[in-house]
C-alpha positions in Angstrom: -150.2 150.8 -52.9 -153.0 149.2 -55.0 -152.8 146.4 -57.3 -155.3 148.0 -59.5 -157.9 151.0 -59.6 -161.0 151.1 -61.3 -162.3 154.9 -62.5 -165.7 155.7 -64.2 -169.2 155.5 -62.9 -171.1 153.6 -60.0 -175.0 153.0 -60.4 -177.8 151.9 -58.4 -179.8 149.7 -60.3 -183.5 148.0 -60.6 -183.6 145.3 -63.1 -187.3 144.4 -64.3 -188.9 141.3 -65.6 -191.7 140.2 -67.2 -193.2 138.0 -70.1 -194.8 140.8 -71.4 -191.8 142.4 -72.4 -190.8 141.8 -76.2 -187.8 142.5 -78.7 -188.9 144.5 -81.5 -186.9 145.5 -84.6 -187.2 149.1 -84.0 -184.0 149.6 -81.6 -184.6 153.5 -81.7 -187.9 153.5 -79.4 -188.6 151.8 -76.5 -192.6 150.9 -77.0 -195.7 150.9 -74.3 -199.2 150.7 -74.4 -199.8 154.2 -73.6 -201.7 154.1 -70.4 -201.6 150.7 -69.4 -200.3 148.4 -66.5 -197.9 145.9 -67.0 -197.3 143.1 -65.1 -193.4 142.5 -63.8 -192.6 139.1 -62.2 -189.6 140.3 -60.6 -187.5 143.3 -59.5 -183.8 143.3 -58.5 -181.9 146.2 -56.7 -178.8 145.8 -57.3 -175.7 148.2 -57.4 -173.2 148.5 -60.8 -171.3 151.1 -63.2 -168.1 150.4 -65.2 -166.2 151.2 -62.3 -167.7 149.3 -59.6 -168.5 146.2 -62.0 -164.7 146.1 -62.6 -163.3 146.6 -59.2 -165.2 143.8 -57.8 -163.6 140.9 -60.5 -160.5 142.7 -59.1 -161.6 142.0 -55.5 -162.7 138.4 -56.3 -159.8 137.7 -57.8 -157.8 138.6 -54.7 -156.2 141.8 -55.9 -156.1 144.8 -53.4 -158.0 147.0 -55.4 -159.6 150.6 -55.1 -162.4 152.1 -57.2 -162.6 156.3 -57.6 -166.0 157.0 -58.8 -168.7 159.7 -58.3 -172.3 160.0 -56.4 -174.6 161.9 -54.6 -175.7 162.2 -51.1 -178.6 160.1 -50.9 -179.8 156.1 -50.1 -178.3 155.5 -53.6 -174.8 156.7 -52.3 -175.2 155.0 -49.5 -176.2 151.1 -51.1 -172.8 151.7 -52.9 -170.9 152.4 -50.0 -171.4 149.5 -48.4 -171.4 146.9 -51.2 -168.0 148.5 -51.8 -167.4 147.7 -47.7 -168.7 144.6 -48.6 -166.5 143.3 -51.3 -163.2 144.4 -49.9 -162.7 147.6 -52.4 -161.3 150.6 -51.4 -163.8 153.7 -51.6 -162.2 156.6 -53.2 -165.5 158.3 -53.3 -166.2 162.2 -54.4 -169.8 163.0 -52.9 -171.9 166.1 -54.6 -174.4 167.0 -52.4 -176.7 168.7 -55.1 -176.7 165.7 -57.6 -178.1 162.5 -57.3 -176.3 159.6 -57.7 -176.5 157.6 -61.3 -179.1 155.3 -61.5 -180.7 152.8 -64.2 -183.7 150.8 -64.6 -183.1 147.9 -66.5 -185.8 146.1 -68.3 -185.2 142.4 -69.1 -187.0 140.5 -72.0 -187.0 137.1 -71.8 -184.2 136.0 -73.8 -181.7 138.2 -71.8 -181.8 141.4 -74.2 -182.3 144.7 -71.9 -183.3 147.8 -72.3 -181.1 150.5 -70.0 -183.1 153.4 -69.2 -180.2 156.1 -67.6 -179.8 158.9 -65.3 -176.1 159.5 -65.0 -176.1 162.1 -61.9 -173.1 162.7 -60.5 -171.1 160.1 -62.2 -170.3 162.0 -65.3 -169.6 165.2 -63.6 -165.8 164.3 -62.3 -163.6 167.7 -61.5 -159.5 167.4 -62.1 -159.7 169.1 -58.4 -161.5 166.3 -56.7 -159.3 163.3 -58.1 -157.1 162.4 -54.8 -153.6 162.4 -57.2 -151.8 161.7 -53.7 -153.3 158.9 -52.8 -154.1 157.0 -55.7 -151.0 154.6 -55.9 -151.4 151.9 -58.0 -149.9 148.7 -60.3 -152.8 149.4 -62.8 -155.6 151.4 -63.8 -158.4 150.3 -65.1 -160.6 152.9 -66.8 -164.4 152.7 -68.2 -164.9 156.0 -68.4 -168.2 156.7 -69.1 -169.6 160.2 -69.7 -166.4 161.9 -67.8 -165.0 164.8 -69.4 -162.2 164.3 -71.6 -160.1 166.9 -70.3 -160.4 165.1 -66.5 -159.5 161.8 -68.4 -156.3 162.9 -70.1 -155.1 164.2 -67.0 -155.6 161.3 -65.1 -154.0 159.0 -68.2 -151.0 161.6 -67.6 -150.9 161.2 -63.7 -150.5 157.0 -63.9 -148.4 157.0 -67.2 -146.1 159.4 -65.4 -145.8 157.3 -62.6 -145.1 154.7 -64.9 -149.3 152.9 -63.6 -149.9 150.3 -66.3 -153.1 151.6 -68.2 -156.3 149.5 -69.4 -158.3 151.4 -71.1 -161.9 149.9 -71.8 -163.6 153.5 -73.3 -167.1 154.0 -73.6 -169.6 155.1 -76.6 -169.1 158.5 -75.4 -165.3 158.4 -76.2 -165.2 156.8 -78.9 -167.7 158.7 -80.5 -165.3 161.4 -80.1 -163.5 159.6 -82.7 -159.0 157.8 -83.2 -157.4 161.6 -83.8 -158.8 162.9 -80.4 -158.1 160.2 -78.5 -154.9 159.2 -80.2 -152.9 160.8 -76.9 -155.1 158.6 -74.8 -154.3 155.7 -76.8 -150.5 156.0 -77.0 -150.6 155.5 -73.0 -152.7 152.5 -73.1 -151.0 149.0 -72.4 -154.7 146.8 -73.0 -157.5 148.6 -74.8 -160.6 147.0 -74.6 -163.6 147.4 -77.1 -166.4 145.4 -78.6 -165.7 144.5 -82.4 -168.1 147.2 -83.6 -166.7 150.0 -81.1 -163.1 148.7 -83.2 -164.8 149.3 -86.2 -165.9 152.9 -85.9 -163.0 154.0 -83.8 -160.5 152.7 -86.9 -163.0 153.5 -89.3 -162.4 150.0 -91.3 -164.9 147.1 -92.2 -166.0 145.3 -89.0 -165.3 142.1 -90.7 -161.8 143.2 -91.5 -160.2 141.8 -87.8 -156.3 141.8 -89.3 -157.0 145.3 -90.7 -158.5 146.7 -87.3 -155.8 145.4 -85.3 -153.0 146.6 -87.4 -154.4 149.9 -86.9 -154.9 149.8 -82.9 -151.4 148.2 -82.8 -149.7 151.6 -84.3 -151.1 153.3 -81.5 -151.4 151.3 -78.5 -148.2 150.2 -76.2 -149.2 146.7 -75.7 -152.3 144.2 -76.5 -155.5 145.3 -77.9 -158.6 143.1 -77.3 -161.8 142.6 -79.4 -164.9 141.0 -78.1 -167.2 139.5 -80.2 -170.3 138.8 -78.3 -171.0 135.0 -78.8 -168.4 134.5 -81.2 -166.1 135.1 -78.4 -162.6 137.2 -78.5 -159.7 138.2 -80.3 -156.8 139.8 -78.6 -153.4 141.1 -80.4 -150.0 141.8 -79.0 -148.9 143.2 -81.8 -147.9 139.8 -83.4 -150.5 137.4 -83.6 -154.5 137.5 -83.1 -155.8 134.9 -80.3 -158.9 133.9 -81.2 -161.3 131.8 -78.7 -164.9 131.1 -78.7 -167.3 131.2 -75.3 -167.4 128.6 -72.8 -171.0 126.7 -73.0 -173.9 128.0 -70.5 -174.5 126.1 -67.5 -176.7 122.9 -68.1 -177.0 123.1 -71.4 -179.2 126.2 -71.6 -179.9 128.2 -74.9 -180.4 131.5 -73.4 -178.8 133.6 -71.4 -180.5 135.2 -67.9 -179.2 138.8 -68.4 -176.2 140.1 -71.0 -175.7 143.3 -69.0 -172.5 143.7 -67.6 -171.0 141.0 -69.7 -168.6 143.7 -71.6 -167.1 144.9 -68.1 -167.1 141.3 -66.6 -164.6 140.2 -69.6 -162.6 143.1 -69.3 -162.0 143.4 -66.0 -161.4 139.7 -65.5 -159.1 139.7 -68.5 -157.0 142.3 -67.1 -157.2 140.7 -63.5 -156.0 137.7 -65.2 -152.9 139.4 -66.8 -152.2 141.1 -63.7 -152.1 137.8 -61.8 -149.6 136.3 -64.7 -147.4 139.4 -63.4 -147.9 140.5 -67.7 -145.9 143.3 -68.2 -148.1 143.6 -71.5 -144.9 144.9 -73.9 -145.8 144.6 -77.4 -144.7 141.8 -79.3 -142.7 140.0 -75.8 -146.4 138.8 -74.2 -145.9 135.1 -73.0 -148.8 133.4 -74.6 -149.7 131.2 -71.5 -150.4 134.6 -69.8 -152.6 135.5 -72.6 -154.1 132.5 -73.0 -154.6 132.4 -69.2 -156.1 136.2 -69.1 -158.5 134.8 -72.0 -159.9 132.1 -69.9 -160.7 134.0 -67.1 -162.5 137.2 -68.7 -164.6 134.5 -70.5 -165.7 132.4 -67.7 -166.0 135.6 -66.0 -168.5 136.9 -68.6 -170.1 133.8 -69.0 -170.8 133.2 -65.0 -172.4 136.8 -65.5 -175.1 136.5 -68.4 -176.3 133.5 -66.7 -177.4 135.7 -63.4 -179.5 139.1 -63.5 -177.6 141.9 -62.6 -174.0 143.1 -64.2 -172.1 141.7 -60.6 -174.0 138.7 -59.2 -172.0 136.1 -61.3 -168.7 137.8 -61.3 -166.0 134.9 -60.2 -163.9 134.3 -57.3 -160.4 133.2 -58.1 -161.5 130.0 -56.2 -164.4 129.7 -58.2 -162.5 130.3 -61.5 -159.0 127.8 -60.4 -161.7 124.8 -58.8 -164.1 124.4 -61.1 -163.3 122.1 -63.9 -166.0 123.7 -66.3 -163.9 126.8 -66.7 -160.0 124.9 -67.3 -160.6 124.2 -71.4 -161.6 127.3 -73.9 -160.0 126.5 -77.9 -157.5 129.1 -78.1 -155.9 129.5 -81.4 -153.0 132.0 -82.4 -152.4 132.8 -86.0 -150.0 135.2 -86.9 -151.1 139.3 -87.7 
């Protein structure tokens, strides 16, 4: 039995530097001289996906936790393998020997925006017949789903609610592209549901700006607490009763910019939910202890924040150690108001 498991993808990843790299306004093409040579300072190799990102906060954070995920049968595979060996997770690992395994090639401006360029491989191509339903016995789930098909993902929400699992649900631009009446059945299982204020807004279909109105909405058809990031604005997070706001701790040393922002999304999810999990949060709407919410806050932001200020989406991810000894991380203004 498993404290928590993570499903959705794994990645091998190569994140590139250089000065030469710059932000433009156009988001819709990624721009090179054609035919030129560009200098990189530094490349990383590093290994990450939803799933793997998440399992290792869980890890960390002392939790016996186990990650299902998807990948080929190549040197990719195998770099995954044993950083999942390495950080104490559980592999519940489906190998396709004709598909490669997902990989990404991350290029790094220097002010920490990034480019992803993707090849998803196996990781998106999840069978209901190769989930191990037997053996995956768990507390919680945590799910980032990905490009997994939705008909795999409903039955795997129906396996864990069944078995009464507690469900976090943190769905990706994929699924929530597929828009709130499709994945209202998804939702009604879910006891935390994780999105970034603009995912909120598109899935609900109000005004970003309107928080109060976007949570009323997720509360009719979540079980339990729904959580909005806000990039560096920081967080709100609902149980149904009142928003908890909080801003983002301060960078280390004073510094202006962050190193890297990938993996910041899963890093604050994952180490929310580890945090709740910890605080033995039952997550029933409207009966949340706010200390346990308040506490689950704390550590998905220092969590994200120890992130962004390393290069690569697990390098900075906390240790509970790290998180309960470190005095930097024990204050974040936490304000309730009511919904």
């Amino acid at each position: 039995m498993y404290d928590v498991i993570t499903i959705g993808t794994a990645t091998r990843d190569v994140f590139l530097t250089s000065a030469f790299f710059k932000v433009l306004k156009d988001q819709k093409h990624l721009c090179f001289a054609l035919g030129s040579k560009i200098e990189i300072e530094q490349s990383f190799l590093t290994v990450g996906g939803g799933a793997i990102n998440a399992a290792t906060t869980f890890s960390r954070q002392g939790l016996k936790a186990a990650t299902l995920i998807k990948i080929g049968q190549d040197e990719s595979a195998k770099a995954i393998l044993k950083e999942l060996k390495k950080e104490n997770i559980a592999p519940f690992a489906v190998i396709e020997k004709n598909a490669s395994t997902a990989y990404s090639t991350i290029i790094l401006s220097p002010t920490g925006e990034r480019t992803v360029l993707v090849s998803r491989g196996a990781s998106e191509d999840l069978k209901t017949q190769e989930v191990p339903f037997d053996k995956i016995k768990s507390s919680w789930v945590y799910i980032s789903p990905g490009k997994i098909s939705f008909e795999v993902i409903e039955k795997i929400f129906n396996y864990f609610f069944e078995n009464k699992t507690l469900i976090a649900f943190n769905p990706s631009g994929y699924f929530i592209g597929m828009g709130m009446k499709k994945l209202k059945s998804l939702l009604a299982k879910t006891k935390v549901l994780i999105l970034n204020r603009g995912e909120a807004a598109n899935l609900t279909g109000i005004n970003y700006q309107k928080e109060k109105e976007i949570f009323k909405k997720l509360d009719e058809i979540t079980l339990g607490i729904a959580v909005m990031t806000d990039a560096e604005k920081g967080v709100l997070v609902s149980d149904g009763h009142k928003i908890y706001q909080a801003g983002i701790f301060s960078l280390e040393g004073g510094k202006k910019h962050i190193i890297d922002r990938t993996g910041a999304g899963d890093a604050f999810g994952s180490g929310f939910v580890a945090g709740l999990i910890q605080q033995k949060e039952k997550c029933e709407k409207g009966l949340c202890q706010p200390y346990n919410i308040e506490y689950a806050i704390k550590l998905g932001s220092a969590n994200a924040t120890s992130v962004v200020e390393k290069i690569g989406a697990k390098e900075g991810i906390l240790t509970k150690k790290e998180f309960e000894k470190n005095k930097r991380w024990k204050y974040l203004k936490i304000k309730a108001v009511s919904l």
